[in-house]
Backbone bond lengths (Angstrom), bond angles and torsions (degrees), N, CA, C in turn:
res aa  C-N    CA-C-N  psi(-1)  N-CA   C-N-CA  omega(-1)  CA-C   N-CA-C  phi
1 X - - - 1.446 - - 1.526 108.50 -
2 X 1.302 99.45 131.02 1.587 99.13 -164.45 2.083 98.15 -91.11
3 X 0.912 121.92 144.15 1.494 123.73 170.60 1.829 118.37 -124.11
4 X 1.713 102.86 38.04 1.574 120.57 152.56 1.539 118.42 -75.40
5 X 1.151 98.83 123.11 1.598 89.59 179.61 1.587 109.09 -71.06
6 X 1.900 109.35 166.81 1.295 120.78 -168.64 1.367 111.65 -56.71
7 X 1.061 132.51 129.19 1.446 116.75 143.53 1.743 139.81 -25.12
8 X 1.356 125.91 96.37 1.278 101.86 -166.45 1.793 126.07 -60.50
9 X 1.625 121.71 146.79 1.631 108.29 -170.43 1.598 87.51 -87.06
10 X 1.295 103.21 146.51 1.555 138.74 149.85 1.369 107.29 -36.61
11 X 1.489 145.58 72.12 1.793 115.53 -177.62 1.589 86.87 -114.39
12 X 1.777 96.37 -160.04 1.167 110.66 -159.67 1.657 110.04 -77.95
13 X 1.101 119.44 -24.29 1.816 115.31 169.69 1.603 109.17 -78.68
14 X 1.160 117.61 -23.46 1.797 108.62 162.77 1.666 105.94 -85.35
15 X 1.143 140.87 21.99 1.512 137.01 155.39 1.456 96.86 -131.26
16 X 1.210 146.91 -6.63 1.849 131.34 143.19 1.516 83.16 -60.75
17 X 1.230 133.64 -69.52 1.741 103.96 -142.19 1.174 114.73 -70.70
18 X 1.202 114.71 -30.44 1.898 123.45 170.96 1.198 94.97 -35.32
19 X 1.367 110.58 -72.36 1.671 110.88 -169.51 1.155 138.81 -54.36
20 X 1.445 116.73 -35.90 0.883 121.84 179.97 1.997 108.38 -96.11
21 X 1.269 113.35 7.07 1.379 106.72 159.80 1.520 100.58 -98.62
22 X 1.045 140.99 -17.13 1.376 142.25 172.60 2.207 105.00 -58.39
23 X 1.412 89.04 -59.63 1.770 104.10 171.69 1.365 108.91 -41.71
24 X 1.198 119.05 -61.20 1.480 130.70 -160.14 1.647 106.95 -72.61
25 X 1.167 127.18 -50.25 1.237 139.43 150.89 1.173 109.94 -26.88
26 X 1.613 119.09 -82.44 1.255 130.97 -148.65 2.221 101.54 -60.78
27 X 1.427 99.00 -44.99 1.715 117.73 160.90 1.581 125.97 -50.67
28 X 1.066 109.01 -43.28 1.210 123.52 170.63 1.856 111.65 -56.11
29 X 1.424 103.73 -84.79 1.562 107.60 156.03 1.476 113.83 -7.02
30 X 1.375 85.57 -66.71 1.983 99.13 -150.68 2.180 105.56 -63.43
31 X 1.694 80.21 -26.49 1.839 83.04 177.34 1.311 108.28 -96.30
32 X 1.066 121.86 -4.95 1.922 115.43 172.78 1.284 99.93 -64.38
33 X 1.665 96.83 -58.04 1.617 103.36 -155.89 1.986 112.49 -58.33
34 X 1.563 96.74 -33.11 1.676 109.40 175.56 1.277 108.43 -52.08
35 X 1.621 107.68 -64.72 1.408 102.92 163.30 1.503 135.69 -2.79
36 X 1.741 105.16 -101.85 1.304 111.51 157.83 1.357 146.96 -29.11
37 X 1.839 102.10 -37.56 1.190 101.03 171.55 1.816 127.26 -67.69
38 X 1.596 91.73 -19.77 1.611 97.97 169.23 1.223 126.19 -101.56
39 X 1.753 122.94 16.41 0.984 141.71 161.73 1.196 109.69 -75.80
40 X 1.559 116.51 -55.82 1.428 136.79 -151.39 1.791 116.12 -110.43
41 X 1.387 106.35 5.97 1.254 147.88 -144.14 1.945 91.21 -2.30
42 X 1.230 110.38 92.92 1.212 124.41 -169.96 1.438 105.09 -136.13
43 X 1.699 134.30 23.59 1.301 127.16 -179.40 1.317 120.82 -52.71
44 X 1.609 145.00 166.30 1.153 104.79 -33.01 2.044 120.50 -87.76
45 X 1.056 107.12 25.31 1.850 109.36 -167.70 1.456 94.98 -59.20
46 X 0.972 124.64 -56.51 1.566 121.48 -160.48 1.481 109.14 -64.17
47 X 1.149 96.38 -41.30 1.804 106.62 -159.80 1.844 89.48 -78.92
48 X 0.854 114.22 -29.81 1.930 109.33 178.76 1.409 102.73 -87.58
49 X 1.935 139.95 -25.07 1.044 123.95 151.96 1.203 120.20 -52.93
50 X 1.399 115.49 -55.01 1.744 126.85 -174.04 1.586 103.88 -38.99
51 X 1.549 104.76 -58.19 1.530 104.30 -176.86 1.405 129.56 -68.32
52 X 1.211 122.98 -34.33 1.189 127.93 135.87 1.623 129.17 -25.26
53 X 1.008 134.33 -69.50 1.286 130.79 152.06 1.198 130.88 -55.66
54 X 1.184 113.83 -16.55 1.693 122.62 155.92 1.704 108.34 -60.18
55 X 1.290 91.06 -78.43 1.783 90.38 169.01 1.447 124.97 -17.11
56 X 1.298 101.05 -61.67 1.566 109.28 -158.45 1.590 103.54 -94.90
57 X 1.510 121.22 -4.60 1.171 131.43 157.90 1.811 111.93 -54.36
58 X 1.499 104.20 -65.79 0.768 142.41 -145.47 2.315 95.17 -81.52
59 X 1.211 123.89 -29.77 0.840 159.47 159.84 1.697 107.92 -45.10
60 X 1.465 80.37 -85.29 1.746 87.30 -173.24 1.421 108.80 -69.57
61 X 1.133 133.27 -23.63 1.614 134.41 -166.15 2.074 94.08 -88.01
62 X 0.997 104.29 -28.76 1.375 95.64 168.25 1.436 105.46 -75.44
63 X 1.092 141.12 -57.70 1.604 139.81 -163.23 1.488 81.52 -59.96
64 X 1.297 159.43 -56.81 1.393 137.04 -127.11 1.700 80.19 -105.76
65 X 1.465 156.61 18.25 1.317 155.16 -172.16 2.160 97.19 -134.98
66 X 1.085 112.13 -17.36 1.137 100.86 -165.90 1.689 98.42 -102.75
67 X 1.572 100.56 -48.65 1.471 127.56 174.57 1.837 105.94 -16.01
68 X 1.531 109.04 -65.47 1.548 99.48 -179.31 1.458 127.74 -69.94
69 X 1.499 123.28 -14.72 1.495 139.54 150.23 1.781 115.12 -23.14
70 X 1.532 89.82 -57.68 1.325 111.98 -156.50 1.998 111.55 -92.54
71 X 1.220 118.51 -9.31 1.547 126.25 -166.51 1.326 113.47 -119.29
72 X 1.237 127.19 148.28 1.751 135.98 -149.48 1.531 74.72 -83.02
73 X 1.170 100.40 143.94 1.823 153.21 -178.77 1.836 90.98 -62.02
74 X 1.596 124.41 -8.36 1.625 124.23 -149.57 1.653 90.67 -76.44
């Protein structure tokens, strides 16, 4: 008798939150960088950094949410 816990399943409220932490991320970014750029009145550099790091925010925080989906229960 094995005493590993289950693997959790993939359903549809663990791919809403993916997504919508991907959204929030990717928004977040995109309004820092807006921000600044009308702070610093520097459009568009900031707002294409911001989004950029949104992306890749948004990127990696999914791999570390999907990551246990995908790896033996050991």
């Amino acid at each position: 008798m094995s005493t590993d816990p289950p693997r959790p399943e993939l359903g549809l409220y663990a791919l809403i939150g993916i997504g919508t932490l991907n959204l929030v991320s990717l928004l977040l970014g995109l309004g820092i960088g807006w921000f600044l750029d009308g702070q610093f009145d520097s459009f568009p550099a900031a707002t294409l950094i911001g989004l950029a790091v949104g992306v890749g925010a948004g990127v990696i925080l999914s791999w570390f949410q999907i990551r246990k989906y995908f790896t033996d229960a050991r």
